[in-house]
C-alpha positions as CSV (number, residue, x, y, z in Angstrom):
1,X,-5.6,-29.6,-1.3
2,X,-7.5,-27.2,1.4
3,X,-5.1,-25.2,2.7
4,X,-7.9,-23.1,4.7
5,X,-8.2,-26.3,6.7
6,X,-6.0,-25.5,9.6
7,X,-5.3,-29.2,9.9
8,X,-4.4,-29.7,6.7
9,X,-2.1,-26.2,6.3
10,X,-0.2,-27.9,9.3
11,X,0.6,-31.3,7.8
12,X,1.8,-29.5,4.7
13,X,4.0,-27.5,7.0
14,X,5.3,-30.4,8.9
15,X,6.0,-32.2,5.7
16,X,8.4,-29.5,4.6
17,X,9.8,-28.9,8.0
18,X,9.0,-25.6,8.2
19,X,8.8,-22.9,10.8
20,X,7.8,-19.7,11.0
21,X,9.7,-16.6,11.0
22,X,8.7,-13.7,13.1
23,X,10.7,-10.8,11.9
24,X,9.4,-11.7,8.4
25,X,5.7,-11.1,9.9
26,X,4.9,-14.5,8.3
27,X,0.2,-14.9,9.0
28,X,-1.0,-16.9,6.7
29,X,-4.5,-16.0,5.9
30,X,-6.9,-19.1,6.1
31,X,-10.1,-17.8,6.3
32,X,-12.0,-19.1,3.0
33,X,-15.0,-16.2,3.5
34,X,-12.2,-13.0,3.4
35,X,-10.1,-15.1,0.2
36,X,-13.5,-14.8,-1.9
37,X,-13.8,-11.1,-0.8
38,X,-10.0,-10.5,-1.8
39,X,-10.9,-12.2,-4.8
40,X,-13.9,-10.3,-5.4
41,X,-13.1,-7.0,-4.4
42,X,-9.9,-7.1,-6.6
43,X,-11.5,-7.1,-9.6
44,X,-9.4,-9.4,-11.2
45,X,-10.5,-11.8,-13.8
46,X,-8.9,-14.3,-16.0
47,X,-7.5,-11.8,-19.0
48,X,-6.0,-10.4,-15.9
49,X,-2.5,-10.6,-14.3
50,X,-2.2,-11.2,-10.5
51,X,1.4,-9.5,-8.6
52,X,1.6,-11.3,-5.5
53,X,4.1,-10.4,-2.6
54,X,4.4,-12.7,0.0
55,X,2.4,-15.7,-1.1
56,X,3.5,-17.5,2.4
57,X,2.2,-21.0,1.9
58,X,0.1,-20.5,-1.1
59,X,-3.3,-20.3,0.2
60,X,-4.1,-16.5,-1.5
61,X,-2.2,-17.8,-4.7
62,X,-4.4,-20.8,-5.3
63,X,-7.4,-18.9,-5.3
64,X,-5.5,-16.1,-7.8
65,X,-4.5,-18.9,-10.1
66,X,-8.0,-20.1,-10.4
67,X,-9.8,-16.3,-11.6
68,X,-6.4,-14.5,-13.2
69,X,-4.6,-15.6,-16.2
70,X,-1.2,-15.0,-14.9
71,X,0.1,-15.0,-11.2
72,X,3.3,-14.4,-10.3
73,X,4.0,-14.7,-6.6
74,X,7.5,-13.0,-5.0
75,X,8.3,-14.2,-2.1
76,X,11.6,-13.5,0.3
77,X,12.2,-16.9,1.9
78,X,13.6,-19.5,0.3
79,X,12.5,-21.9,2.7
80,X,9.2,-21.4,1.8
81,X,10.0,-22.2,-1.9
82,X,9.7,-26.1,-1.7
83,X,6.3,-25.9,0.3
84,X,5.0,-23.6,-2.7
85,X,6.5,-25.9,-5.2
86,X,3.8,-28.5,-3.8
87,X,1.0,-26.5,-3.0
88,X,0.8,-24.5,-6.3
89,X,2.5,-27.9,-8.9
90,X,-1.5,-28.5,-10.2
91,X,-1.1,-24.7,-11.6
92,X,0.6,-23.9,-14.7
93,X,-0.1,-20.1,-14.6
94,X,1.7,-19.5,-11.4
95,X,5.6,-18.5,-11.5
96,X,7.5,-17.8,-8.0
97,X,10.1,-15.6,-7.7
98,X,12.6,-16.4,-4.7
99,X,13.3,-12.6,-4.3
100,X,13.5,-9.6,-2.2
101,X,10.9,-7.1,-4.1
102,X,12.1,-4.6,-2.2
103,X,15.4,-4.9,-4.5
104,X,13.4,-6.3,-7.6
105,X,13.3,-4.0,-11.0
106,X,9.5,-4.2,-10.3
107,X,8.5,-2.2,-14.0
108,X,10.8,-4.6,-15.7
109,X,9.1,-7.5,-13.8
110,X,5.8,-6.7,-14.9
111,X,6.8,-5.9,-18.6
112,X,8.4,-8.6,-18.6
113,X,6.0,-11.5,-17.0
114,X,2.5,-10.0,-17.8
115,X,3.3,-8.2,-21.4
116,X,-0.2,-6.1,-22.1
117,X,-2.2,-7.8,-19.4
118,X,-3.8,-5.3,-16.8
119,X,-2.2,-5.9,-13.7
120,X,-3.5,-6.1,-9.9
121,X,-1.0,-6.4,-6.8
122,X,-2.8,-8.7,-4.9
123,X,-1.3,-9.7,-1.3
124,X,-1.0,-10.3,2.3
125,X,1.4,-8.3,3.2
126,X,3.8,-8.0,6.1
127,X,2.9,-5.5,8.4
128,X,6.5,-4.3,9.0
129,X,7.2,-3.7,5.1
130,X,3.6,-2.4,3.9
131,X,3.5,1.2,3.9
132,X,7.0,1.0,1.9
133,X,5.9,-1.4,-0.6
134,X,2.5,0.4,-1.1
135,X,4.6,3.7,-1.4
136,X,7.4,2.1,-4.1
137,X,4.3,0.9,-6.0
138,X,2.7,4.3,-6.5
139,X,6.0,6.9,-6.5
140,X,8.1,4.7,-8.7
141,X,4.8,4.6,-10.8
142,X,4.5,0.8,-11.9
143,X,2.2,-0.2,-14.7
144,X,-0.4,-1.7,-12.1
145,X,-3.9,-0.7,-11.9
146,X,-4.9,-1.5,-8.4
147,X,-3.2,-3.1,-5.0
148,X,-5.6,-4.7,-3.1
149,X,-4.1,-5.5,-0.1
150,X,-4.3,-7.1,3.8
151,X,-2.4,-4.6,6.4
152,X,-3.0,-3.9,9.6
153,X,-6.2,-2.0,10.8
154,X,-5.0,1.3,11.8
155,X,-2.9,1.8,8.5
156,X,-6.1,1.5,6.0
157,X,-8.0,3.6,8.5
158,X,-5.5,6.1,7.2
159,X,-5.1,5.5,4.4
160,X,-9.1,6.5,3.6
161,X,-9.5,9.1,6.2
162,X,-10.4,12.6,5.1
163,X,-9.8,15.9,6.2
164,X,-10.3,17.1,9.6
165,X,-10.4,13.2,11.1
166,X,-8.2,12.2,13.9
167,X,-6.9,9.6,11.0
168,X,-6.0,12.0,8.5
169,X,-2.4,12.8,8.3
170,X,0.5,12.2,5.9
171,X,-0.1,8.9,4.8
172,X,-3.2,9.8,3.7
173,X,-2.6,12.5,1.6
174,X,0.1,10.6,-0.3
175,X,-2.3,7.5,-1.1
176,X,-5.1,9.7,-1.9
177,X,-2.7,11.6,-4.7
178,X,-2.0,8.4,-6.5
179,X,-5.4,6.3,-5.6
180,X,-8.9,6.1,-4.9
181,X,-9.0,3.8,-1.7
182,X,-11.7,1.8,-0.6
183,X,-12.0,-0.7,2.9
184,X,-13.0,-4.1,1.2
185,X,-13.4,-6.1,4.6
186,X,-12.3,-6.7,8.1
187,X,-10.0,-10.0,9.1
188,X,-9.8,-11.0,13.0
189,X,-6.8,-12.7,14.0
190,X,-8.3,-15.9,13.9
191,X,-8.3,-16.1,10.0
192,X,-4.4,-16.6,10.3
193,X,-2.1,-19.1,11.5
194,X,-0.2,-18.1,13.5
195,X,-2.6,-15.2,15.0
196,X,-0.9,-11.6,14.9
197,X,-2.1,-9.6,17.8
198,X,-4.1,-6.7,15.9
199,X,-6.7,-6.8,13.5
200,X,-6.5,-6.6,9.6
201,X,-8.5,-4.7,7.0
202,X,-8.4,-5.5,3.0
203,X,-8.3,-2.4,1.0
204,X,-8.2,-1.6,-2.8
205,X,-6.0,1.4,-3.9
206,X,-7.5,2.2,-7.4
207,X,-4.3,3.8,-9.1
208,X,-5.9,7.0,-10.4
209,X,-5.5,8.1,-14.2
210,X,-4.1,11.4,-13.1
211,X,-2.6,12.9,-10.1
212,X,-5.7,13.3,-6.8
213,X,-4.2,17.2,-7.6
214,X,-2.1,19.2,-9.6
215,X,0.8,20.3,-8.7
216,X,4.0,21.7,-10.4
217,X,6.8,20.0,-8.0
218,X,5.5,16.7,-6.6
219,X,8.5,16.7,-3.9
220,X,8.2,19.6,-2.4
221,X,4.6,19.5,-1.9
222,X,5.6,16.3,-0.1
223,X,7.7,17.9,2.0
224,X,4.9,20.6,2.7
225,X,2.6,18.0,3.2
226,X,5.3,16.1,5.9
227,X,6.2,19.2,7.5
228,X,2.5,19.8,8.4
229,X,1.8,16.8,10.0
230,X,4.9,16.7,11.3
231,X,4.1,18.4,14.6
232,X,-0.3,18.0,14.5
233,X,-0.7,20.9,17.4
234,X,0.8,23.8,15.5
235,X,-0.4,26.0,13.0
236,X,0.1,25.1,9.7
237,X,2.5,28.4,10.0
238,X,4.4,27.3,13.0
239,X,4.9,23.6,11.6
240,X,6.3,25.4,8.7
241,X,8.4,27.5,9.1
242,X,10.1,25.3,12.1
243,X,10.3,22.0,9.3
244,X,13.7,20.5,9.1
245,X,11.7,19.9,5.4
246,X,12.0,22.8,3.6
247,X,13.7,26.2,4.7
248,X,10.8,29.0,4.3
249,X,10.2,32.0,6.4
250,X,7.7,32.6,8.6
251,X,6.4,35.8,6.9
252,X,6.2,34.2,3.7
253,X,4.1,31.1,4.7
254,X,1.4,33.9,6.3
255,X,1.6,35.9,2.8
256,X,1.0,32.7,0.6
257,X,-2.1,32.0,2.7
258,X,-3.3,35.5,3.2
259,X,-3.5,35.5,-0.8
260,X,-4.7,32.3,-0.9
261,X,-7.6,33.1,1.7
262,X,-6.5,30.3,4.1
263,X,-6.8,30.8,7.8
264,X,-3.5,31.8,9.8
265,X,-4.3,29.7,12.1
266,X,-5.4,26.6,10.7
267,X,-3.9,23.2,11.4
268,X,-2.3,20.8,8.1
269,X,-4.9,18.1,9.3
270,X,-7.8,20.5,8.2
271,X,-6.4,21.1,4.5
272,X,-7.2,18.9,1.5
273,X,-4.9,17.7,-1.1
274,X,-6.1,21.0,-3.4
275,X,-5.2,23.2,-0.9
276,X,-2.0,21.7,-0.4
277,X,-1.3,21.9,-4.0
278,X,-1.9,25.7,-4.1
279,X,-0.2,26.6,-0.8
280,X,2.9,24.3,-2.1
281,X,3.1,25.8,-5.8
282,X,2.9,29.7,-4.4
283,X,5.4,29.2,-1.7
284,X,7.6,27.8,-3.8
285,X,6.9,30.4,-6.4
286,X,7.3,33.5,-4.4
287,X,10.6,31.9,-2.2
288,X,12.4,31.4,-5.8
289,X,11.5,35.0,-6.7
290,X,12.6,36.4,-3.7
């Protein structure tokens, strides 16, 4: 079975009377060069255990089934659950979970099905659900050691951008506290079926052994973080002490960065995660002593 052949993919299809869902941003990837880069750049290998979310019809699973020891595959609609049964039956290391992972115990899952394996998410996701799912992943800290994933262009250009960058923001701060992210390859929108209307970027997330910075409360250096990307043209000051966030004085946001030597007037899109660290820790610090 080739199920990067388009013609082939469709008689499978056919076969089980299936039909494509759109709010369930159902692309199945079947380009054969960016599977062997998913493959590749995952790092998986057979003493390895593959999470998969959102198999579709199979085509990314086959190829984890051959290079991982274990895959298990969740997947959200059942009507794809009989087409799976036949495109992944000549694999007896490939379990499918008729489930919402959204709502799934997703530490107990991968005690449970992988045991002392290391663990890669490995998936195509659905644009609509992906920042969520990355997000669960790495705040509800799962026993995984990487996700690399197909999303949508502009959300990995995110996701890696730095300081300073016109791509920097929020999103990228939160990854970059949990991961080390790296752009594996680009996919068109001619390596699906159907063909979404933007471009698609592979990325790995290496989970990081400790924290991108350290930081006493997590949260509310979230909530810093939010605040000051929350309105890009004001001052770091301004975006402050106006964030529906947290409830900090004006005054007290231009102390904590006069002692910390930060400019009054710098934006949140120039800071690093460090900086946000120290700013967070001291303003929090100096409010509760007040």
């Amino acid at each position: 079975m080739k199920l990067t052949n388009p013609s082939e993919l469709k008689t499978v299809i056919e076969r089980h009377g299936f039909s494509f869902t759109k709010s369930l941003g159902q692309n199945f990837l079947i380009d054969e060069n960016i599977l062997n880069k998913i493959i590749e750049g995952s790092g998986v290998g057979k003493s390895w255990g593959a999470l998969e979310i959102g198999p579709g019809a199979g085509t990314l699973t086959r190829e984890l089934a051959k290079n991982c020891g274990r895959v298990v595959a969740v997947e959200i609609d059942k009507k794809l659950m009989p087409l799976l049964s036949d495109t992944l039956g000549e694999f007896d290391n490939v379990e499918v979970i008729n489930e919402d992972v959204m709502k799934l115990d997703l530490k107990q899952l991968v005690a449970e099905k992988f045991g002392n394996m290391p663990v890669a998410v490995v998936a195509n996701l659905p644009y609509y659900i992906t920042t969520p799912i990355i997000m669960g992943f790495l705040e509800n800290e799962i026993p995984v050691s990487s996700l690399t994933v197909m999303i949508q262009k502009e959300v990995a250009e995110r996701m890696v951008a730095s300081p300073g960058g016109k791509d920097y923001g929020a999103l990228s701060a939160a990854v970059q506290f949990y991961t080390r992210p790296k752009l594996v390859c680009r996919a068109e929108p001619h390596c699906f079926m159907p063909q979404p209307k933007v471009a698609s970027v592979v990325i790995r997330l290496e989970v990081l052994d400790k924290p991108g910075a350290h930081v006493k409360n997590r949260e509310f250096m979230f909530s810093v973080i939010k605040s000051a990307f929350g309105q890009r043209r004001k001052t770091l000051v301004n975006a402050l002490s106006k964030s529906p966030y947290i409830n900090i004085g004006k005054d007290l946001i231009i102390e904590v960065l006069d002692v910390l030597g930060i400019d009054q007037n710098i934006r949140g899109e120039k800071l690093g995660l460090e900086e946000f660290a120290k700013i967070s820790d001291l303003l929090e610090e100096k409010n509760n002593d007040k």
